[in-house]
C-alpha positions as CSV (number, residue, x, y, z in Angstrom):
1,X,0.0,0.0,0.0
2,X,0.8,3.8,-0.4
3,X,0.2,5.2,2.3
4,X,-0.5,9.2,3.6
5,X,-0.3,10.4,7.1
6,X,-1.9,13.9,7.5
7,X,-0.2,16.1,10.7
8,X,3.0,17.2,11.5
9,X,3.7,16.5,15.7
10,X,5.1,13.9,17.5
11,X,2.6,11.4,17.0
12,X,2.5,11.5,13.4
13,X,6.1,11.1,13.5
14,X,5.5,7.8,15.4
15,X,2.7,6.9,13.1
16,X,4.8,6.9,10.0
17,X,7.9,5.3,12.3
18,X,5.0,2.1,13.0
19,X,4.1,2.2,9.1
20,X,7.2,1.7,8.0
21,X,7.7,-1.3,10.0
22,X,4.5,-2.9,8.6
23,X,4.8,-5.1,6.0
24,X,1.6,-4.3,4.2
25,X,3.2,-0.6,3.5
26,X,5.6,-0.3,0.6
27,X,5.4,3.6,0.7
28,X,5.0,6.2,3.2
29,X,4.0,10.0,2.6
30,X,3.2,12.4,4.8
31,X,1.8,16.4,4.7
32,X,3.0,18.6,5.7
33,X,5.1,16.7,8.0
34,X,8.5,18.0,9.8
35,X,12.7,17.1,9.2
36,X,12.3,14.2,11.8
37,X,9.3,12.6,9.6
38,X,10.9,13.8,5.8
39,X,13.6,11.5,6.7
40,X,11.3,8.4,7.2
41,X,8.7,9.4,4.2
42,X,8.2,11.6,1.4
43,X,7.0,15.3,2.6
44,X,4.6,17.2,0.5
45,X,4.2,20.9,1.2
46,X,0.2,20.6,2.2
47,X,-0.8,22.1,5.7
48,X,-3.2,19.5,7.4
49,X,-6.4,21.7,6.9
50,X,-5.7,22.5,2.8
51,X,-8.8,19.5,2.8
52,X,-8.8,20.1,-0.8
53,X,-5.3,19.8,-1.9
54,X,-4.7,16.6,0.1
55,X,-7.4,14.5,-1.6
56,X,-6.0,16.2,-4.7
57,X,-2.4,14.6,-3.8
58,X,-3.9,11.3,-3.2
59,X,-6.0,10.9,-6.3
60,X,-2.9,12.1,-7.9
61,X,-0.5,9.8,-6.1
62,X,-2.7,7.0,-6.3
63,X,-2.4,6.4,-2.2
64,X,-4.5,3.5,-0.9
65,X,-5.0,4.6,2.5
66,X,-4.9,8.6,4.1
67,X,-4.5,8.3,7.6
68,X,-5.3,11.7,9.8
69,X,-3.3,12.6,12.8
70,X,-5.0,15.9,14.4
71,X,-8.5,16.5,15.1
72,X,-8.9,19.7,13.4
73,X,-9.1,18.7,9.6
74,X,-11.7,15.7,10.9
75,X,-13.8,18.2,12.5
76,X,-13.1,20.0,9.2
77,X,-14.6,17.5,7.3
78,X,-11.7,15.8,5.9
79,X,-13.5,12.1,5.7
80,X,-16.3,13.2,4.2
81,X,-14.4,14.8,1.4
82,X,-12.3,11.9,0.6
83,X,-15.5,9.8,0.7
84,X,-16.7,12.0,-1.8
85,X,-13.7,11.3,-4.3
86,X,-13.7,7.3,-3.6
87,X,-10.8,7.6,-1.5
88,X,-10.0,5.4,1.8
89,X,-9.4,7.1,4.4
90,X,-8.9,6.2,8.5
91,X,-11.2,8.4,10.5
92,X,-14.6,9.9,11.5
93,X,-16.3,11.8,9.2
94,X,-17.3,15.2,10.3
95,X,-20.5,14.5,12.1
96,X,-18.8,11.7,13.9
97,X,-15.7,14.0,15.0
98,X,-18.3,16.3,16.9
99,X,-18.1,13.6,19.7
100,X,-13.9,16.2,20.5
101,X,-15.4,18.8,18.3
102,X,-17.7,19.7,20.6
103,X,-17.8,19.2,24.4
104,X,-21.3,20.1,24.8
105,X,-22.2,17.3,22.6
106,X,-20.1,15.0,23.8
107,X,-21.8,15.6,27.4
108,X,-25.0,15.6,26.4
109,X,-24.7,12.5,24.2
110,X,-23.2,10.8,27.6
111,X,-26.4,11.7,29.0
112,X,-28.9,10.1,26.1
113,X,-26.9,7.2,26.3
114,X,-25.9,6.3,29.8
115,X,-23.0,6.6,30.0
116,X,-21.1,7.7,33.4
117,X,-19.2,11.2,33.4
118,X,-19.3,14.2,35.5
119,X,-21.9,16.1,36.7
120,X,-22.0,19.8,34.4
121,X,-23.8,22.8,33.3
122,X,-23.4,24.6,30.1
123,X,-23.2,28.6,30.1
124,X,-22.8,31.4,27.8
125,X,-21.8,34.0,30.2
126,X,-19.6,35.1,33.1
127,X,-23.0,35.7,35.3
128,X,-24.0,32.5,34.5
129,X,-20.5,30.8,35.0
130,X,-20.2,32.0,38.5
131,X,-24.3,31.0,39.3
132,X,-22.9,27.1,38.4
133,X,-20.0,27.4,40.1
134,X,-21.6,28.7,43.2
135,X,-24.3,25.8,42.9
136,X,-22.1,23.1,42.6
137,X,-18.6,24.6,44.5
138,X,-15.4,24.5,44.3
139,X,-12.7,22.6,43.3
140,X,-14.8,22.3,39.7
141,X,-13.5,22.3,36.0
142,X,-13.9,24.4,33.2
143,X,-14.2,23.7,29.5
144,X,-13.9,25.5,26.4
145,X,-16.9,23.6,24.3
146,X,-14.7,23.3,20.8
147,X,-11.1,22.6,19.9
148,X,-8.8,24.5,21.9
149,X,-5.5,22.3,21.3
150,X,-5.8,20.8,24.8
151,X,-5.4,24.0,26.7
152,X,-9.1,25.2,27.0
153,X,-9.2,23.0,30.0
154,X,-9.1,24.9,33.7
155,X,-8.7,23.5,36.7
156,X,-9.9,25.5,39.6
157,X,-9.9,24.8,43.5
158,X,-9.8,28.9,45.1
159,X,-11.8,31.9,44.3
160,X,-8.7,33.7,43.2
161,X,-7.9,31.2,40.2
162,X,-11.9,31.4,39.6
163,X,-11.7,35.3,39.2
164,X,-8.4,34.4,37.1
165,X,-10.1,32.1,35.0
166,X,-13.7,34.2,34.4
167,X,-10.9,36.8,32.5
168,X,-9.5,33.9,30.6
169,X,-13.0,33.0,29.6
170,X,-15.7,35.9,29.1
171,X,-13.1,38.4,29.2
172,X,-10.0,37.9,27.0
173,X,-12.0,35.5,25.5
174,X,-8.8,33.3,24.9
175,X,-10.0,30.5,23.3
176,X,-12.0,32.4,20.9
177,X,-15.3,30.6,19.3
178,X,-14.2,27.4,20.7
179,X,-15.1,29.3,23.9
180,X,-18.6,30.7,22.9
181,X,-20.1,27.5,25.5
182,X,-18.6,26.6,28.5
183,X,-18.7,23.4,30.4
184,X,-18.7,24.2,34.3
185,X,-18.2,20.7,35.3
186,X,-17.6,18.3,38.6
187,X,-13.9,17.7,39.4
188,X,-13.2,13.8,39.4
189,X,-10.9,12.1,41.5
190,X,-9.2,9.1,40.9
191,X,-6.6,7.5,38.9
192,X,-7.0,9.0,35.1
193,X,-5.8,7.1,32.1
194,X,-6.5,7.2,28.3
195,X,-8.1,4.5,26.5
196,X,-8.4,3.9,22.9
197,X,-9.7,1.3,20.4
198,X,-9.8,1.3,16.6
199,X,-13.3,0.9,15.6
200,X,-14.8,0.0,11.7
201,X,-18.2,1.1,12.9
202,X,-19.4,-2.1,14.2
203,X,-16.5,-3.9,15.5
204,X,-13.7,-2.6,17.6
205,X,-10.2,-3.7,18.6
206,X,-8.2,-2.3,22.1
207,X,-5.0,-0.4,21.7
208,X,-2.8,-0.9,24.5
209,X,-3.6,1.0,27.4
210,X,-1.4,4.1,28.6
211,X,-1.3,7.1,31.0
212,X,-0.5,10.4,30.2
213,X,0.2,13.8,32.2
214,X,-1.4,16.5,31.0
215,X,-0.3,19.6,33.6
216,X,2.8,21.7,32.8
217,X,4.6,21.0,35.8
218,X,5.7,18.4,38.4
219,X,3.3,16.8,41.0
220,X,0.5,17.5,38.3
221,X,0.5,21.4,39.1
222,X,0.2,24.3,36.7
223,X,-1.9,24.8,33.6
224,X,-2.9,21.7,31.3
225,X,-1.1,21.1,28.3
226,X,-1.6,18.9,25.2
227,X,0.6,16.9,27.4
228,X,3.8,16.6,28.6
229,X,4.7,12.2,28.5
230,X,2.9,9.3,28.9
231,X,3.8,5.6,30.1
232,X,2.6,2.2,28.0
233,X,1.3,-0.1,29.5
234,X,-0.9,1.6,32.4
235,X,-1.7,0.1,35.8
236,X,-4.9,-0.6,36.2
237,X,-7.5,-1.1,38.9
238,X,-9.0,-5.5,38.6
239,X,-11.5,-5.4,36.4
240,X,-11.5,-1.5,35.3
241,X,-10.6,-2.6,32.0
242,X,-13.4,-4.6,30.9
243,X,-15.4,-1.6,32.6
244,X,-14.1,0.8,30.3
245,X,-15.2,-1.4,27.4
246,X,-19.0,-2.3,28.5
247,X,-19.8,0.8,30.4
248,X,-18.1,3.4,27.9
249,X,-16.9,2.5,24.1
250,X,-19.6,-0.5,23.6
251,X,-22.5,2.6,24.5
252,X,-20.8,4.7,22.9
253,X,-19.9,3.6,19.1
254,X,-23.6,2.2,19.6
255,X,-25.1,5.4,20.2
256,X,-23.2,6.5,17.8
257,X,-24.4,4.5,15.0
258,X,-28.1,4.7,16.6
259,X,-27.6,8.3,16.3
260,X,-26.7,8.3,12.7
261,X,-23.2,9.0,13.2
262,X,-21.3,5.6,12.7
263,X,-17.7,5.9,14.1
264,X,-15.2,4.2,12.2
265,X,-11.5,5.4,13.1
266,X,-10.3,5.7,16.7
267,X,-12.3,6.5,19.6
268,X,-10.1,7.8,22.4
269,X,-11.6,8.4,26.2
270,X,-9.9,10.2,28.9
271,X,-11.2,8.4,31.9
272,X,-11.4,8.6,35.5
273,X,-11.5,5.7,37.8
274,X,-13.3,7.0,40.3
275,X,-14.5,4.9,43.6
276,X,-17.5,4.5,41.6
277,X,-15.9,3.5,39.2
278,X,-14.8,4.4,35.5
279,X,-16.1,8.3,34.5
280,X,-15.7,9.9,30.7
281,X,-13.5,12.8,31.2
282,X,-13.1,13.7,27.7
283,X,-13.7,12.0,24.5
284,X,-11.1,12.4,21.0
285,X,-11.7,11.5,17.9
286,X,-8.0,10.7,16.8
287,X,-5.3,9.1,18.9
288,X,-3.6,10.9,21.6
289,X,-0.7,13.0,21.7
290,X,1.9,11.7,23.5
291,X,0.1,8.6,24.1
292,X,0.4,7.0,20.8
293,X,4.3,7.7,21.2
294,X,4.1,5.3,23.6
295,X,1.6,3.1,22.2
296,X,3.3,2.5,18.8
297,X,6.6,1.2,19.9
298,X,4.9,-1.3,21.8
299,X,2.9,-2.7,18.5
300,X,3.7,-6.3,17.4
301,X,1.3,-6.4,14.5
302,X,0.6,-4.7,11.1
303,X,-0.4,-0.7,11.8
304,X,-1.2,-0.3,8.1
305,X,-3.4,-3.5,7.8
306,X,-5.2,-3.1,11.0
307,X,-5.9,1.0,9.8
308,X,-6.9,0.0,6.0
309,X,-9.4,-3.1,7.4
310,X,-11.2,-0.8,9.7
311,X,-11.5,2.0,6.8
312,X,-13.5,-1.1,5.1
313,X,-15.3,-1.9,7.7
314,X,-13.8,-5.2,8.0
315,X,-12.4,-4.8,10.7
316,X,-10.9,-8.7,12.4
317,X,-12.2,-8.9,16.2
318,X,-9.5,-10.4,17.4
319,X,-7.0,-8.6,19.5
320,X,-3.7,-6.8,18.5
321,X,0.0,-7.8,19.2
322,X,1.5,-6.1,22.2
323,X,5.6,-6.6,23.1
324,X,5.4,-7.4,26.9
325,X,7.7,-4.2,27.5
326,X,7.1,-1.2,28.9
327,X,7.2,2.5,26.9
328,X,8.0,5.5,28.7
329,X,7.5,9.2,26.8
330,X,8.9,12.2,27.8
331,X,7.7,15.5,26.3
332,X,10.6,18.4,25.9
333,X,8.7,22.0,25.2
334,X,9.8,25.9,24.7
335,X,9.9,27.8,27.2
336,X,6.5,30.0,28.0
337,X,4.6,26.5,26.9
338,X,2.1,25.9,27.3
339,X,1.1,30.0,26.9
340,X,3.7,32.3,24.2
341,X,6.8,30.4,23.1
342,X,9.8,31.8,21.7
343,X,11.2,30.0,18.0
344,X,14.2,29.7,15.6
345,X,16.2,28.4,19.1
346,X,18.9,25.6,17.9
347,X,18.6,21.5,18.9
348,X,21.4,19.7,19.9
349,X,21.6,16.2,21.2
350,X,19.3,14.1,18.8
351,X,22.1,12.4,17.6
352,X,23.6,11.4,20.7
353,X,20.1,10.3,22.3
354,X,20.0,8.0,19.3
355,X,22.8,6.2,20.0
356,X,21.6,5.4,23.5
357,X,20.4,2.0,23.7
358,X,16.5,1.7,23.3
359,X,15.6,5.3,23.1
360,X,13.8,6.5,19.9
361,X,13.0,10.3,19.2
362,X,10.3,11.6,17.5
363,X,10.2,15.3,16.2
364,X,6.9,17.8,16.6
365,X,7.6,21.4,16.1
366,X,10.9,21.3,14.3
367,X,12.2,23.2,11.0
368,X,15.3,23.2,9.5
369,X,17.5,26.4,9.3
370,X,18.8,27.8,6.5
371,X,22.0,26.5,7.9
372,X,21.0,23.6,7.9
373,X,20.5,23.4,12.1
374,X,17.1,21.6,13.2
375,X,15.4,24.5,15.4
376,X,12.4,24.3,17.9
377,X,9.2,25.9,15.4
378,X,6.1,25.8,18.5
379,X,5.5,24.3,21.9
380,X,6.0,21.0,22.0
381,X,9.4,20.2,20.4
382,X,10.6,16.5,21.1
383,X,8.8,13.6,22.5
384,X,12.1,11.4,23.8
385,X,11.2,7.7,24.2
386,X,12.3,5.1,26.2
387,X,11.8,1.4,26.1
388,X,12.4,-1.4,28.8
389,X,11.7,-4.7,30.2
390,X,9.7,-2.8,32.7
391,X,8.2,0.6,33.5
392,X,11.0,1.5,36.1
393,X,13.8,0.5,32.9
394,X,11.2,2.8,30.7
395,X,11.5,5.8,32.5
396,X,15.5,5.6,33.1
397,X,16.3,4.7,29.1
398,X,14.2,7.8,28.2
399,X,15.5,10.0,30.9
400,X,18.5,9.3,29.9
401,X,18.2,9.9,26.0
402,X,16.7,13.7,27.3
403,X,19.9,14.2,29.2
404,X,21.6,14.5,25.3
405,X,19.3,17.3,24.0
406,X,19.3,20.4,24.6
407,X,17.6,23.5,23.6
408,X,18.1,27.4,25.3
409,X,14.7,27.4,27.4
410,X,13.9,23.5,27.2
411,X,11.3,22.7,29.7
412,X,10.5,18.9,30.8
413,X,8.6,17.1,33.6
414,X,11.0,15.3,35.6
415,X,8.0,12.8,37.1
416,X,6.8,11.0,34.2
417,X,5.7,7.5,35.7
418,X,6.8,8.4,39.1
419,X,3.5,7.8,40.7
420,X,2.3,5.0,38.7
421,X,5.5,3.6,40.1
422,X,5.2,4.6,44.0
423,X,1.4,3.1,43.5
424,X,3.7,-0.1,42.0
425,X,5.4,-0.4,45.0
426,X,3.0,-0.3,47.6
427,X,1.5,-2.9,49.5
């Protein structure tokens, strides 16, 4: 197969890296891409929402299957367009995308269908923002309704960071239209982890679980990110699993379907596993970024088949091919991330990571200077990856591979699976 992947972050880096070691792909392309994918695929110069111009470039190249990283040119409509054309392409059309597109919808279709989240309220305006959160008290959450790039997401637990986040809201109106709705919604507690399965509308297949950590800063403080590393496998709770499943994606890619919306590419859910057990925190329509990092290099079995059957609807029920090894991902941002960031500073250290034993880098927002020098081009720059016999090997192989790089203002988490491990370890 020929085979287009659409984005240019970290994860699409390690979606063409898991292509290219699947033995139903003979070529990999990839738009608009970055330097760390052109040198696994061919680039082409199309930005990921030019819908147009990339079913244009796959009618013209002939490719067999598109497969879409971000969630914006889904909610854009990039399935239905290729469907349109004749081409195959691996995700939700744009009425199924509204499930991330939309967090209003994504509540309220919890709601029809029974499925267990958090208690919310939906409002328009600061009045009616503080009315909620004075009904249902603090500590609470508050949610931009559209796509916000994973930073429309407040957390807050004093009256000073409600007052702070009211300005963010209603009056800089930061998150623009996405922020027209807001979701004033109950603050879970519990252990959260990301769950994802490929779906062909009918039938569905588990990816490998994982846990991510989605604040700026150590100990899970400061503002949320699109996420700063993630572990592969997760720990989980007996039995939580199989919870997941029946109580959240089986209800879910049925209502779905009942709802006239059949969800074929991957449904990801953000859960909490609360002591009532498992909650919806968020749903995606794509896979998660820097999950799938982790995810990938723990894949046994054919990415490109698995993707291309459940395009067709024929998707094979059986389960995928996991190495029994643990992935650790560690996230290296500009400075000012997750809020203004500073560009055009020079990377050093890929190279060396590389040659540390089992550590694999995958480039996000890089560009190559005139000089030739990769330079950070956005927030998240590097996602450095570490894999082991066990979490606890993980964590120290990709530790070690970030202690190469360097960037003037590189900012990292120091904790990634530090409590999974603590909770490892105690009786």
């Amino acid at each position: 197969m020929k085979v287009l992947v659409v984005g240019s972050g970290a994860r699409e880096h390690a979606i063409v890296h898991a292509l290219r070691r699947s033995p139903s792909v003979a070529e990999v392309f990839a738009a608009p891409g970055n330097p760390g994918i052109a040198a696994a695929a061919d680039v082409l110069p199309i930005a990921a929402d030019e819908i147009a111009s990339l079913a244009e470039a796959a009618e013209d190249l002939h490719i067999d299957l598109t497969v879409v990283g971000p969630e914006l040119p889904l909610a854009m409509g990039i399935g239905d367009e290729f469907a349109k054309r004749g081409l195959r392409l691996f995700g939700p059309n744009r009425a199924a995308a509204e499930i991330e597109a939309s967090k209003v919808f994504a509540k309220e279709f919890c709601l029809r269908h029974g499925i267990p989240t958090a208690a919310s309220r939906v409002v328009e305006t600061e009045d009616e923002a503080r009315k909620a959160v004075s009904n249902m008290g603090l500590p609470i959450v508050l949610k931009a309704d559209g796509l916000a790039a994973g930073k429309g997401v407040i957390i807050v637990t004093t009256n000073d960071e409600l007052d702070e986040a009211m300005h963010v809201y209603f009056s800089e109106k930061r998150f623009g239209s996405a922020g027209r709705r807001v979701l004033v919604e109950e603050l879970l507690t519990g252990e959260e982890l990301s769950y994802m399965v490929v779906s062909d509308g009918t039938r569905f297949v588990p990816l490998a679980t994982s846990h991510d950590y989605k604040r700026a800063h150590d100990g899970n403080r400061g503002p949320n990110t699109g996420g700063m590393g993630s572990h592969s496998p997760a720990v989980l709770p007996a039995g939580s699993g199989r919870a997941v499943l029946e109580d959240i994606v089986r209800p879910a890619l049925a209502g779905m379907a009942a709802e006239g919306r059949p969800y074929r590419g991957v449904l990801y859910v953000g859960v909490m596993m609360t002591a009532a057990g498992p909650k919806v925190l968020e749903f995606n329509c794509r896979l998660g970024d820097p999950e799938t990092q982790s995810i990938l290099l723990r894949l046994e079995d054919d990415l490109g088949l698995i993707l291309k059957t459940a395009a067709d609807g024929q998707l094979s029920t059986r389960n995928a091919s996991w190495r029994r090894e643990a992935v650790a991902c560690v996230v290296l941002a500009s400075k000012g991330y997750p809020g203004a960031v500073h560009r055009g500073v020079p990377i050093v250290g890929i190279e060396e990571a590389l040659a540390q034993k089992r550590v694999v880098v995958y480039q996000a927002a890089t560009a190559a200077g005139s000089d030739g020098r990769l330079l950070t081009a956005g927030g998240r720059v590097l996602s450095v990856c570490g894999r082991g016999a066990t979490l606890a090997d993980a964590v120290e192989t990709a530790y070690r591979g970030v202690a190469c790089i360097h960037f003037d203002g590189m900012q990292f988490r120091t904790d990634i699976g530090a409590d999974t491990l603590q909770h490892m370890e105690t009786p």
